[in-house]
C-alpha positions as protocol buffer text, in pm:
chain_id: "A"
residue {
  index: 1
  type: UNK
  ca { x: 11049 y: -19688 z: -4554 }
}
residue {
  index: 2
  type: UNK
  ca { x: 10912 y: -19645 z: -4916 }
}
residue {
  index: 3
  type: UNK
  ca { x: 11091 y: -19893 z: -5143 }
}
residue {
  index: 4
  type: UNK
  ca { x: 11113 y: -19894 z: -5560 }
}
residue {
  index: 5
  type: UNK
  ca { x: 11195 y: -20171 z: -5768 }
}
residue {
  index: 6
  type: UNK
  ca { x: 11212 y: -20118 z: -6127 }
}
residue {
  index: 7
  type: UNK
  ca { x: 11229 y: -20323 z: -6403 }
}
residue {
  index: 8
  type: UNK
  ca { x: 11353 y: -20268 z: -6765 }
}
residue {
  index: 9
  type: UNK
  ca { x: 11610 y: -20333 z: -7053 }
}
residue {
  index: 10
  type: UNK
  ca { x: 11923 y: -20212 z: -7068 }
}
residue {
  index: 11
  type: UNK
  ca { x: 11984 y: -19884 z: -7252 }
}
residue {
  index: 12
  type: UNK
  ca { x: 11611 y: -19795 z: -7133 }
}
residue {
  index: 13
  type: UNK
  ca { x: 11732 y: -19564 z: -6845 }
}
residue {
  index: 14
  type: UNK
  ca { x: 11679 y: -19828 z: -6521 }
}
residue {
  index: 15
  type: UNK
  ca { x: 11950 y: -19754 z: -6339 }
}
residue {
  index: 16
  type: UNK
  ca { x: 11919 y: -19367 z: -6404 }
}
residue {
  index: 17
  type: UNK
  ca { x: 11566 y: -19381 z: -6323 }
}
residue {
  index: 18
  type: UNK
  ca { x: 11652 y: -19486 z: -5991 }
}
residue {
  index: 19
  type: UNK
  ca { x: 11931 y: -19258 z: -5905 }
}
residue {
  index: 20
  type: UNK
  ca { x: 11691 y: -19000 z: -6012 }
}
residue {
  index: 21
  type: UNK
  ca { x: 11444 y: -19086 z: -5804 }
}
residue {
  index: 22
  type: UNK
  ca { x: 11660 y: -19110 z: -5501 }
}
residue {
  index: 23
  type: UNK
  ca { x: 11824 y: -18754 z: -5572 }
}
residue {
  index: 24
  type: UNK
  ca { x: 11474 y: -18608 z: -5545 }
}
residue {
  index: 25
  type: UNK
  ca { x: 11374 y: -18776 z: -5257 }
}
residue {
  index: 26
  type: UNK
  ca { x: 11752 y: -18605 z: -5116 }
}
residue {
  index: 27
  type: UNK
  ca { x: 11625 y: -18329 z: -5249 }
}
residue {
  index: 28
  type: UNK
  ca { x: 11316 y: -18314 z: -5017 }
}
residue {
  index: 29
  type: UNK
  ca { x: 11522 y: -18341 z: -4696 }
}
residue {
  index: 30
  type: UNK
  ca { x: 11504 y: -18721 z: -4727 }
}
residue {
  index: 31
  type: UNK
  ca { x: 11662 y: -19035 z: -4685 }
}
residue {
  index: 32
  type: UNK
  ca { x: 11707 y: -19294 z: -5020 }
}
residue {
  index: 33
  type: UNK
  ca { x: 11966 y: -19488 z: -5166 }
}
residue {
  index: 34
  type: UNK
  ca { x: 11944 y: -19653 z: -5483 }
}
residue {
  index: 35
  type: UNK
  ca { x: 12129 y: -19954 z: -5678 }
}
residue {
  index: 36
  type: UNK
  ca { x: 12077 y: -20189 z: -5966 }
}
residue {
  index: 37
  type: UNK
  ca { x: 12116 y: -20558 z: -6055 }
}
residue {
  index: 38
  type: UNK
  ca { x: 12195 y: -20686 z: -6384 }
}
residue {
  index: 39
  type: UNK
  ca { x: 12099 y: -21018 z: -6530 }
}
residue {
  index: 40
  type: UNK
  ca { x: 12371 y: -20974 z: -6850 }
}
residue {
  index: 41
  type: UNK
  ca { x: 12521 y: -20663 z: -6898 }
}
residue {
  index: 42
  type: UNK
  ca { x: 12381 y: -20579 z: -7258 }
}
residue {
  index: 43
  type: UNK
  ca { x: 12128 y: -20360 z: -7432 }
}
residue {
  index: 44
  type: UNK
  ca { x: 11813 y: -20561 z: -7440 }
}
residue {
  index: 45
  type: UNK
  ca { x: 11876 y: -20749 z: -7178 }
}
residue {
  index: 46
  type: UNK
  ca { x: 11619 y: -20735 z: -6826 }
}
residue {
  index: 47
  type: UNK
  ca { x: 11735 y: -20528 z: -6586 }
}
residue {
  index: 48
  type: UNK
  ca { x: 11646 y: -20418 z: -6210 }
}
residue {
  index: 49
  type: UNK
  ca { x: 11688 y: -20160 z: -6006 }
}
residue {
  index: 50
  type: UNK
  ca { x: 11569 y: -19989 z: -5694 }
}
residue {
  index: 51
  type: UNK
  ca { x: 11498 y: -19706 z: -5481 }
}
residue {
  index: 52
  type: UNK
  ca { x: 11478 y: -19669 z: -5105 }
}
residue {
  index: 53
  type: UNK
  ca { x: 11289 y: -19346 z: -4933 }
}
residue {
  index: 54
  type: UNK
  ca { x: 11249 y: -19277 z: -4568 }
}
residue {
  index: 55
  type: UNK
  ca { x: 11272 y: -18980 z: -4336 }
}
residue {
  index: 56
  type: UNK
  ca { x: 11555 y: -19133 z: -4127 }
}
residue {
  index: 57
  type: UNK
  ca { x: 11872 y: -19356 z: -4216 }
}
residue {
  index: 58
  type: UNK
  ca { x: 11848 y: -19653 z: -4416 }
}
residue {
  index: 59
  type: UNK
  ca { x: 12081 y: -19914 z: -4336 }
}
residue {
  index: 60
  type: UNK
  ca { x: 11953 y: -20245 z: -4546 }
}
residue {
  index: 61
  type: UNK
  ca { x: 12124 y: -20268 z: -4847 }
}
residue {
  index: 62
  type: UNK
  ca { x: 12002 y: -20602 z: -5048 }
}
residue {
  index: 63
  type: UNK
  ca { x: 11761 y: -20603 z: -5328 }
}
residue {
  index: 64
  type: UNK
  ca { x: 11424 y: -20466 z: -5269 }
}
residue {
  index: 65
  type: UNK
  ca { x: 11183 y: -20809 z: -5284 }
}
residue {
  index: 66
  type: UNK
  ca { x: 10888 y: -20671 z: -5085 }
}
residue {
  index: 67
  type: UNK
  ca { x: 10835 y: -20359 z: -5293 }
}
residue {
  index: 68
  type: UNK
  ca { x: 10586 y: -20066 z: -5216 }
}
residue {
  index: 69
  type: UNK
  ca { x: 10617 y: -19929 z: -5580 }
}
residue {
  index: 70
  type: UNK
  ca { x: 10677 y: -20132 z: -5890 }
}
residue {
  index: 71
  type: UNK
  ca { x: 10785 y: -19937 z: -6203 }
}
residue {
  index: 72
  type: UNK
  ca { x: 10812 y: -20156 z: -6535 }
}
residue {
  index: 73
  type: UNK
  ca { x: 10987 y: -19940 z: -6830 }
}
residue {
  index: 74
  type: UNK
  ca { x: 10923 y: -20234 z: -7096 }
}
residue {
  index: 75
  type: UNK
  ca { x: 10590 y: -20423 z: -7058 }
}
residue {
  index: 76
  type: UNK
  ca { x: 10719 y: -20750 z: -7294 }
}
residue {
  index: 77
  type: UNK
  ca { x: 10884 y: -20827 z: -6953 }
}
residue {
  index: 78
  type: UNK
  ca { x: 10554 y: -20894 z: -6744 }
}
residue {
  index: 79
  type: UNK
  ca { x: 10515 y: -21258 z: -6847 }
}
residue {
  index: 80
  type: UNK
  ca { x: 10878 y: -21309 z: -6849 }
}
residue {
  index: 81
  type: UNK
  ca { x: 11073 y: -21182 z: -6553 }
}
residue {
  index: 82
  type: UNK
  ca { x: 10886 y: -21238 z: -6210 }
}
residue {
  index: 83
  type: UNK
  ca { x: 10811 y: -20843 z: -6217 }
}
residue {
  index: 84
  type: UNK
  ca { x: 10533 y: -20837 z: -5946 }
}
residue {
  index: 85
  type: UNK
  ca { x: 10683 y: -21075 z: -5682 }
}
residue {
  index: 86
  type: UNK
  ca { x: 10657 y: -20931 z: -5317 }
}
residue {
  index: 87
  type: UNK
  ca { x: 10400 y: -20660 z: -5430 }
}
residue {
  index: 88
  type: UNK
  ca { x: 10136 y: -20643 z: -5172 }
}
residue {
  index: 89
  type: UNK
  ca { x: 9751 y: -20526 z: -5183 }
}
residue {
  index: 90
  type: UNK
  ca { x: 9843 y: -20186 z: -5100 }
}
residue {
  index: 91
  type: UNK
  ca { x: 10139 y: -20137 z: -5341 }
}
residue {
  index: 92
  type: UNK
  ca { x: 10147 y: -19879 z: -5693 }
}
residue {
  index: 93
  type: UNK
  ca { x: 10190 y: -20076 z: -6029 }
}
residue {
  index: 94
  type: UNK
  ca { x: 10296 y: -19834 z: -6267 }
}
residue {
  index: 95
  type: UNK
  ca { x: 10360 y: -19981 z: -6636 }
}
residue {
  index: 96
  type: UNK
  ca { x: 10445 y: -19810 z: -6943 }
}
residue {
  index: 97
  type: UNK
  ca { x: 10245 y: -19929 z: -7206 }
}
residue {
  index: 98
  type: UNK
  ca { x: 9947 y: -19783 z: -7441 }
}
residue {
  index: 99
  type: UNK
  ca { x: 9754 y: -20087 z: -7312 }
}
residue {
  index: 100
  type: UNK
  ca { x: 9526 y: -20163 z: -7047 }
}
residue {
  index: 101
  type: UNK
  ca { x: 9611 y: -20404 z: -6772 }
}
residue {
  index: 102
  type: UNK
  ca { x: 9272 y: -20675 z: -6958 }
}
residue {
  index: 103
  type: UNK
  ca { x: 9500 y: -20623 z: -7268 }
}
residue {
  index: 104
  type: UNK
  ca { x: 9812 y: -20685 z: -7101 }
}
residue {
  index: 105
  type: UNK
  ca { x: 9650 y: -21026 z: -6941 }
}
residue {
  index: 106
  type: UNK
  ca { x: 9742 y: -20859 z: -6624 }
}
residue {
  index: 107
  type: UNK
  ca { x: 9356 y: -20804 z: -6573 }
}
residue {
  index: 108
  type: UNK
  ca { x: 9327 y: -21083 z: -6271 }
}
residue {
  index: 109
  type: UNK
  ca { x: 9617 y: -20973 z: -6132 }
}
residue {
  index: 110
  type: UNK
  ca { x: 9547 y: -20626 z: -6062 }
}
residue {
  index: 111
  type: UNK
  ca { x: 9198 y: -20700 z: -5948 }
}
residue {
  index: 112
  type: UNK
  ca { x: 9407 y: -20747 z: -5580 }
}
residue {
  index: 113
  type: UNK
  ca { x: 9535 y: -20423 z: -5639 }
}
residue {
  index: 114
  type: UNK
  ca { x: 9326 y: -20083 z: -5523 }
}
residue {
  index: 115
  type: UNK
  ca { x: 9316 y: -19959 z: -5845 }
}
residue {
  index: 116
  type: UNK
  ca { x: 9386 y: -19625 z: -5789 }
}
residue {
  index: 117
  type: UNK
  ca { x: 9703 y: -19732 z: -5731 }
}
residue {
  index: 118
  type: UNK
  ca { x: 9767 y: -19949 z: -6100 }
}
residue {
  index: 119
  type: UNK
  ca { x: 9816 y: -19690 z: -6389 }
}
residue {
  index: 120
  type: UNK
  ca { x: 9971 y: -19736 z: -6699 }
}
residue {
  index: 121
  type: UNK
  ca { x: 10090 y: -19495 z: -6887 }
}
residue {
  index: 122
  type: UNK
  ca { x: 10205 y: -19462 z: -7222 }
}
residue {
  index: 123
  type: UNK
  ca { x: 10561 y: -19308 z: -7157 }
}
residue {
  index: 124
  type: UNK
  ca { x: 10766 y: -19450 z: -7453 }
}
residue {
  index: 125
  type: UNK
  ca { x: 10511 y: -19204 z: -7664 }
}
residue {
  index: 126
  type: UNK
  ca { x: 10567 y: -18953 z: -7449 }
}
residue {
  index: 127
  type: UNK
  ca { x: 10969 y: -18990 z: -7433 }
}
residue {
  index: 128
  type: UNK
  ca { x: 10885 y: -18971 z: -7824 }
}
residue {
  index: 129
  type: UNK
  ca { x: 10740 y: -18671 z: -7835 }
}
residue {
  index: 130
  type: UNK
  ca { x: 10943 y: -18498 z: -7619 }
}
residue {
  index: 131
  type: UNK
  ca { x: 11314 y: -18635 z: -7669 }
}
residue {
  index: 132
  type: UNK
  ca { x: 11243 y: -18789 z: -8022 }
}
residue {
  index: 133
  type: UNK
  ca { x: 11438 y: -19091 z: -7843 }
}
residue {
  index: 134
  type: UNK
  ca { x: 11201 y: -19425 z: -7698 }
}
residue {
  index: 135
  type: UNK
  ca { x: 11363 y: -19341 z: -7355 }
}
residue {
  index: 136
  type: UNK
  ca { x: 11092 y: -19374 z: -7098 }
}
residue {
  index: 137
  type: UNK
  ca { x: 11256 y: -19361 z: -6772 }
}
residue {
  index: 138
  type: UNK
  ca { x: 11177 y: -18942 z: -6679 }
}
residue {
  index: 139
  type: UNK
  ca { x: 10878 y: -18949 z: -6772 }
}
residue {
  index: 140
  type: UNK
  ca { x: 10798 y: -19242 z: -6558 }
}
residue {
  index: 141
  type: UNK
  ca { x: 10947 y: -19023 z: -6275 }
}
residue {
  index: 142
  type: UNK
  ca { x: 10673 y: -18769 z: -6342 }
}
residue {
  index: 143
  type: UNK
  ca { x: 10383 y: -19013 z: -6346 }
}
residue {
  index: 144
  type: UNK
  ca { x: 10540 y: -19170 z: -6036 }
}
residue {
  index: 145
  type: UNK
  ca { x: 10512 y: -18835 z: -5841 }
}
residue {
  index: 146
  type: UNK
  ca { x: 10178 y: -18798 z: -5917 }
}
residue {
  index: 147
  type: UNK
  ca { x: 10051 y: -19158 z: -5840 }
}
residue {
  index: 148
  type: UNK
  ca { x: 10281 y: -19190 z: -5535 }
}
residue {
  index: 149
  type: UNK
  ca { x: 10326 y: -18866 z: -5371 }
}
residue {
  index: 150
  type: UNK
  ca { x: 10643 y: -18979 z: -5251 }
}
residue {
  index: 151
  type: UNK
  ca { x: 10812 y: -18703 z: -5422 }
}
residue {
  index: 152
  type: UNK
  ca { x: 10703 y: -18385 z: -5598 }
}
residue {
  index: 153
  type: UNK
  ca { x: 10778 y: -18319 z: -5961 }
}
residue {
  index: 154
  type: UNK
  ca { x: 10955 y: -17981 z: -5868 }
}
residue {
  index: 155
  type: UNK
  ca { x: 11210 y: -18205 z: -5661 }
}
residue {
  index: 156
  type: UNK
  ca { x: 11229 y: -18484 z: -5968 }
}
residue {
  index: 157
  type: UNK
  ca { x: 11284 y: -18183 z: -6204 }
}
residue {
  index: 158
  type: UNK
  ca { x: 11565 y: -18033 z: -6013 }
}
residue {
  index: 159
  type: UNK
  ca { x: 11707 y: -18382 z: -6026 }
}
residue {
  index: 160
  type: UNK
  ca { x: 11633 y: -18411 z: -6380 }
}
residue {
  index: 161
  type: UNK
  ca { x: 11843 y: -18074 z: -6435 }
}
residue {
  index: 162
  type: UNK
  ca { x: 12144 y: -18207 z: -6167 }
}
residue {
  index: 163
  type: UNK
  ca { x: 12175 y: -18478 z: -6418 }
}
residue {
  index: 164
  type: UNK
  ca { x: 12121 y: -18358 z: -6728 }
}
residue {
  index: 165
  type: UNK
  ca { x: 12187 y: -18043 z: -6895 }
}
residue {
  index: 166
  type: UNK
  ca { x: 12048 y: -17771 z: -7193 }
}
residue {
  index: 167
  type: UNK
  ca { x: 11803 y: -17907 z: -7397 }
}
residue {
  index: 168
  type: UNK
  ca { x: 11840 y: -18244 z: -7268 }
}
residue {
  index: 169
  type: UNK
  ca { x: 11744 y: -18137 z: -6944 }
}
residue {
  index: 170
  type: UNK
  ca { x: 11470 y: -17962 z: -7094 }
}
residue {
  index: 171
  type: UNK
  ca { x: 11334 y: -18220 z: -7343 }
}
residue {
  index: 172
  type: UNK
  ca { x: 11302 y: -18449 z: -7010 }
}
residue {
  index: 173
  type: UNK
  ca { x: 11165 y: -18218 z: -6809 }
}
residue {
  index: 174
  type: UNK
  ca { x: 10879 y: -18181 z: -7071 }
}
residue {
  index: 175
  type: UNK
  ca { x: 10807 y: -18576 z: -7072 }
}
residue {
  index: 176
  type: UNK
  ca { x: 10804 y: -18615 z: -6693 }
}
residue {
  index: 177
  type: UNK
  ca { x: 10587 y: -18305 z: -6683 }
}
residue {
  index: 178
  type: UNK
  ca { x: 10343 y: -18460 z: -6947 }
}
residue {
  index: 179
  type: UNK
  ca { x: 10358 y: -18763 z: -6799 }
}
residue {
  index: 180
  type: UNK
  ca { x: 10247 y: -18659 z: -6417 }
}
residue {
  index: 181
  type: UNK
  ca { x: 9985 y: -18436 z: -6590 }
}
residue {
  index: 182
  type: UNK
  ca { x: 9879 y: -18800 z: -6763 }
}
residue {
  index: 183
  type: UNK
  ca { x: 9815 y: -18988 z: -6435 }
}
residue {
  index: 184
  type: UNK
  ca { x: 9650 y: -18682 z: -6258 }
}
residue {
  index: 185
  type: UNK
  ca { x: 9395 y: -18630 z: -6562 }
}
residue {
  index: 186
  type: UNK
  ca { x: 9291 y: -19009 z: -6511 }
}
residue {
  index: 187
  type: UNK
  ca { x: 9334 y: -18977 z: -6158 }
}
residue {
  index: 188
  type: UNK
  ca { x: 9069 y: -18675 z: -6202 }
}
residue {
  index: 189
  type: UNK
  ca { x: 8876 y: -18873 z: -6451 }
}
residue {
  index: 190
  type: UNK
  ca { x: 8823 y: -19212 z: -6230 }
}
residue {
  index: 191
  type: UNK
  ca { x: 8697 y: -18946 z: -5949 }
}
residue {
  index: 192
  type: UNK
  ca { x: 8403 y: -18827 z: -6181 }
}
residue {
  index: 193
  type: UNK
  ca { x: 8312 y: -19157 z: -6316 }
}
């Protein structure tokens, strides 16, 4: 079993984010559930959610607190919600942020990470550019795809366009499309240097 957890605000697309993720991971002929958990039920306020994936049934159904994946929409929360409990040697950190992990003061942390798996990724620009809205959560989905492999960005597309319609559909298509591309051209870049 591959499992999520995300962290964000509220109004930043957590809770979507997930149920997106698990719709293309249905998609794909496979198992996943997803749910949140809310500290306060407010804009602003942190928020949690998660994601399960497997290729049979999943019958668990409390909050994810050894994660394979950690997603954090809004990187103020790193020093103040316990965002990288459970996450093991072998797990994916994916942040959104312009920043490195040294500038972040996440830089001893994710020297127990392989780093492969620890991108961040500057998806609030991206959700910019493409929606002309700070919503970060599809593109997120699109660097997740390409860092995880879990799911393929033709499956989180078609979930993308199951949730959303018209140019909606489109504008997030285009930021989890730019995003993925993102993570594979430093993916591509680390492999040359």
């Amino acid at each position: 079993m591959f499992q999520v957890r995300i962290h964000g605000r509220g109004g930043q697309g957590v809770v979507t984010a997930a149920e997106l993720l698990s719709v293309a991971a249905f998609l794909e002929g496979r198992e996943a559930q997803a749910f949140p958990t809310f500290g306060s039920e407010r804009t602003g306020a942190p928020v949690t959610a998660f994601c399960r994936i497997d290729d049979k049934a999943i019958r668990v159904r409390e909050p994810i607190t050894e994660p394979d994946a950690v997603i954090v929409q809004d990187p103020t929360l790193v020093h103040q919600v316990a965002v990288f409990d459970g996450l093991g040697g072998d797990g994916y950190l994916l942040v959104n942020t312009t920043r490195t992990f040294s500038e972040l003061g996440l830089g001893t942390y994710v020297e127990g990470l392989r780093p492969e798996r620890c991108v961040t990724v500057p998806a609030t620009d991206i959700a910019r550019e493409c929606l002309g809205r700070p919503l970060p959560n599809a593109a997120l989905l699109g660097a997740f795809a390409a860092l995880t492999h879990e799911v393929s960005l033709d499956f989180v597309a078609t979930a993308i366009r199951h949730r959303f319609s018209g140019r909606i559909a489109d504008q997030n298509l285009a930021a989890a499309v730019r995003a993925h591309s993102f993570v594979l051209t430093r993916e591509s870049e680390a492999t040359v240097a």
